[in-house]
C-alpha positions in Angstrom: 57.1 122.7 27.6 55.4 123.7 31.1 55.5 127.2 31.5 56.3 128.0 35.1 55.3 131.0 37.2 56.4 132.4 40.3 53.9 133.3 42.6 54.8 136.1 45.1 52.3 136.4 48.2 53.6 137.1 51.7 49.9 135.8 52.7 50.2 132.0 53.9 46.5 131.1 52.7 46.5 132.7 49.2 49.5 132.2 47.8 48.6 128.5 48.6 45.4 128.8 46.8 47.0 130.6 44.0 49.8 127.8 43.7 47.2 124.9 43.8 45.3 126.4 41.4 48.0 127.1 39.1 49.4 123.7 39.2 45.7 122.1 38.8 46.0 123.7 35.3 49.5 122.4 34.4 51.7 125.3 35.2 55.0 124.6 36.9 54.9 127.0 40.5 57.2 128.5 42.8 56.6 130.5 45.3 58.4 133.8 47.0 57.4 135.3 50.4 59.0 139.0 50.0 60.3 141.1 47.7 64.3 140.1 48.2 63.6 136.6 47.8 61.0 137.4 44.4 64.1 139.1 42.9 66.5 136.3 43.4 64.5 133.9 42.4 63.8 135.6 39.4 67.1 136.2 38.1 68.1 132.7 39.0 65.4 131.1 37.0 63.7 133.5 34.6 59.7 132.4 34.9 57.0 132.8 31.8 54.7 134.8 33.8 55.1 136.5 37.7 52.0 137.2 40.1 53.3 139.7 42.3 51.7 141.0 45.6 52.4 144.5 45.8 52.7 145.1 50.0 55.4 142.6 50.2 58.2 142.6 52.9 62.0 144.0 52.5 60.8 145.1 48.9 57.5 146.2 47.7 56.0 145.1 44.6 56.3 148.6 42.7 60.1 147.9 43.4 60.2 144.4 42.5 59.0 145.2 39.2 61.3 148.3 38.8 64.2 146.2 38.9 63.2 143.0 37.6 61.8 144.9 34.1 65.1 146.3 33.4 66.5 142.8 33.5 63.5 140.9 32.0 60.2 141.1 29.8 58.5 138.5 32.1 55.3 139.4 32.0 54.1 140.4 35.5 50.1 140.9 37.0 50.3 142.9 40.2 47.9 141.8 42.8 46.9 144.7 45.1 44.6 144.9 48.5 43.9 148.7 47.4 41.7 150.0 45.1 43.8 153.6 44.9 43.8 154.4 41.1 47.2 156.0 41.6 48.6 152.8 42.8 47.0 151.0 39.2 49.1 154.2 37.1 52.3 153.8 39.1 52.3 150.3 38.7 51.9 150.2 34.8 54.1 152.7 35.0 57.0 150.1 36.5 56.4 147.9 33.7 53.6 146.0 35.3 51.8 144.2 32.2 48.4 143.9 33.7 46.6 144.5 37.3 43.7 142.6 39.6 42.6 144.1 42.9 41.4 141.8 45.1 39.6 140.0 46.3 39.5 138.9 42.8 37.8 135.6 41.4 40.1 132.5 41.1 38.5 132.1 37.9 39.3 135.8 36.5 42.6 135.7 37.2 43.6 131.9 36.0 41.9 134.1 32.9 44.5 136.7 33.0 47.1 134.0 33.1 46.4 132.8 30.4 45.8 135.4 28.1 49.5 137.4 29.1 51.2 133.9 28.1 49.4 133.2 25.5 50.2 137.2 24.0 53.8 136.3 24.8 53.6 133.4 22.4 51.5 135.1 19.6 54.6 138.2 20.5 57.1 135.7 19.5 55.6 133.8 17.1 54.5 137.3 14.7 58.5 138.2 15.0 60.5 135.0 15.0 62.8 135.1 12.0 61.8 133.3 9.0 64.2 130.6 7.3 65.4 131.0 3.7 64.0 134.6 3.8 66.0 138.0 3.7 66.3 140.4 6.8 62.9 142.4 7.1 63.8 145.7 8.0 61.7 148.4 7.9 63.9 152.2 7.7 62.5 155.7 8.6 64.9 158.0 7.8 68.2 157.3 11.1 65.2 155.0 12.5 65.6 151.2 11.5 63.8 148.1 12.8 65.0 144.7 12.4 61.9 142.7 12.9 64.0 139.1 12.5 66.1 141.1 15.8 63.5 142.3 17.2 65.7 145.5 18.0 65.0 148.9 16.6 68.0 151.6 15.9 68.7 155.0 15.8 71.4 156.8 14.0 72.5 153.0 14.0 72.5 152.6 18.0 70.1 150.0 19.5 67.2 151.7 21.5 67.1 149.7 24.7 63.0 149.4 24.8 60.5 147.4 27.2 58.4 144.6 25.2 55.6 146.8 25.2 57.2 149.8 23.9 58.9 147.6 21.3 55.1 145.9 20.4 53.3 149.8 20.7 56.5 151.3 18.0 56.5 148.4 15.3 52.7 148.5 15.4 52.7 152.5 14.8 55.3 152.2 12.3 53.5 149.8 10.3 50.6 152.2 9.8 52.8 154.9 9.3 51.2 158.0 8.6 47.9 156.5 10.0 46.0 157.8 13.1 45.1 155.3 15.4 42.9 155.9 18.4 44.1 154.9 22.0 41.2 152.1 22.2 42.9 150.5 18.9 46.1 150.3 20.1 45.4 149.1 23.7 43.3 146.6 21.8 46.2 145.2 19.2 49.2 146.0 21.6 47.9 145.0 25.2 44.8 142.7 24.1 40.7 143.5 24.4 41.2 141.5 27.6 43.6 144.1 29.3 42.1 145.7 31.9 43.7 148.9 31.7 43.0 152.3 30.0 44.2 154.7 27.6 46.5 156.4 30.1 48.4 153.4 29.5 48.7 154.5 25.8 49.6 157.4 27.0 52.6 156.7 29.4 54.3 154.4 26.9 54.2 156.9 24.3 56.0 159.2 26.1 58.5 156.7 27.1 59.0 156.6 23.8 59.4 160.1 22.8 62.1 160.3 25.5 63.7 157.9 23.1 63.3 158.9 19.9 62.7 162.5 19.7 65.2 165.2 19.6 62.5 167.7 21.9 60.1 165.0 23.5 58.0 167.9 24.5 57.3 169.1 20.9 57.4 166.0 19.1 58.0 165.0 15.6 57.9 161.3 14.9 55.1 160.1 17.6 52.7 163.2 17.1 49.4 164.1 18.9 46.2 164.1 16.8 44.0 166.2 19.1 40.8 164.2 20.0 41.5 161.4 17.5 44.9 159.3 18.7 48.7 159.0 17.6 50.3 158.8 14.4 53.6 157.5 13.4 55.4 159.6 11.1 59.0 158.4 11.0 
C-alpha cells in the first residue's frame, strides 16, 4: 500500500520540490499551505508521515502538532528556518517525532522519511497480536500492559499515552530493574538516526511520571540513577 504524506509548506517553490521528490520515490502527496488547512486535512484523511513547516499562516506548526498529537500518532518532522535550540526542545516537546533545519539536503531528509515510516512499521509489527497465542500481559503491581492492545493500565484505568511514551514505558519495563543510559534508550526508542538528544529522554520521562507516579517530583517507579540513566522499577 502507498504510504501518503502531507506536506505542509506555505513556501510555493519548496513545498513543490518536497512533493516532486516525494512522489519520485513512490509516496502518495498532498499538500497544505497553512496551519488551518494542515489540520483539516489531517483529520479528514489520517497520512503515514507529516512534514510540517513551523512559521505557517493562521496556525503555526508548534500548534499544528499540539492538536493534531492528541488526535493522532502520525509521525511528524518539523521543518524550521531557525536554528534557535529552544524552538528544537518546544517542538519535541508538542510531540514532534524528529526535526531538520533548513536549508537541509533533499537527500537527508527523503532519509528521514524513511526511517520514521519504516520505525512505524517495525512499532507495529514488534506489537501486533499474535494468532492462536494467549494475551501477553506484563503486571507490576496496579500497573498492567497489554502488549496484544497496545494499552497500558493503572489501578485498571487506560493511561492515555503518546506512541513514544508508550515505546519509552514497555521498553523500561522490559528491563525492569535495569539501568539504562539516555543514549540507549534514544537509540532503541527513537532510532540511532534520530537527530535529537537526551533532553528528549528526559522530557518524555517526565510525561510519564505525571502519569504514573503518585509525587512525580519524588518518584518511585521511573527513578533517577545519578550520572548513569533510568531504571524501571514497577
Amino acid at each position: 500500500m502507498t504510504e501518503k504524506i502531507l506536506v505542509v509548506e506555505d513556501e510555493l517553490v519548496l513545498r513543490e520540490t518536497l512533493a516532486y521528490n516525494l512522489v519520485k520515490q513512490g509516496y502518495e502527496v498532498s499538500t497544505a499551505v497553512d496551519g488551518r488547512q494542515a489540520v483539516d486535512m489531517a483529520r479528514q484523511t489520517p497520512p503515514d508521515l507529516i512534514l510540517l513547516d513551523i512559521m505557517l499562516p493562521k496556525l503555526d506548526g508548534f500548534e499544528v502538532c499540539r492538536l493534531l498529537r492528541r488526535e493522532l500518532s502520525t509521525p511528524i518532522i518539523m521543518l524550521t528556518a531557525r536554528t534557535d535550540e529552544v524552538d528544537k526542545i518546544v517542538g519535541l516537546e508538542v510531540g514532534a517525532d524528529d526535526y531538520l533545519t533548513k536549508p537541509f539536503s533533499m537527500r537527508e531528509l527523503l532519509a528521514r522519511v524513511k526511517a520514521q515510516l519504516r520505525r512505524v512499521r517495525l512499532s507495529q509489527e514488534k506489537f501486533a497480536p499474535e494468532t492462536s497465542t494467549p494475551t501477553r500481559q506484563m503486571r507490576f503491581e496496579d500497573l498492567m500492559f497489554d502488549l496484544d492492545r497496545h494499552e497500558v493500565y493503572l489501578q485498571d484505568k487506560p493511561l492515555a499515552l503518546k506512541p513514544k511514551e508508550y515505546e519509552l514505558l514497555i521498553y523500561l519495563a522490559q528491563h525492569h530493574g535495569k539501568t539504562l543510559s539516555r543514549d540507549q534508550l534514544l537509540e532503541e526508542v527513537w532510532g540511532w538516526d534520530f537527530s535529537g538528544g537526551s533532553r528528549t529522554v528526559d522530557v518524555h520521562v517526565r510525561w510519564l511520571r505525571e502519569k504514573l507516579e503518585v509525587d512525580p517530583a519524588h518518584p518511585t517507579r521511573l527513578v533517577t540513577v545519578r550520572g548513569a540513566g533510568y531504571r524501571f522499577e514497577g
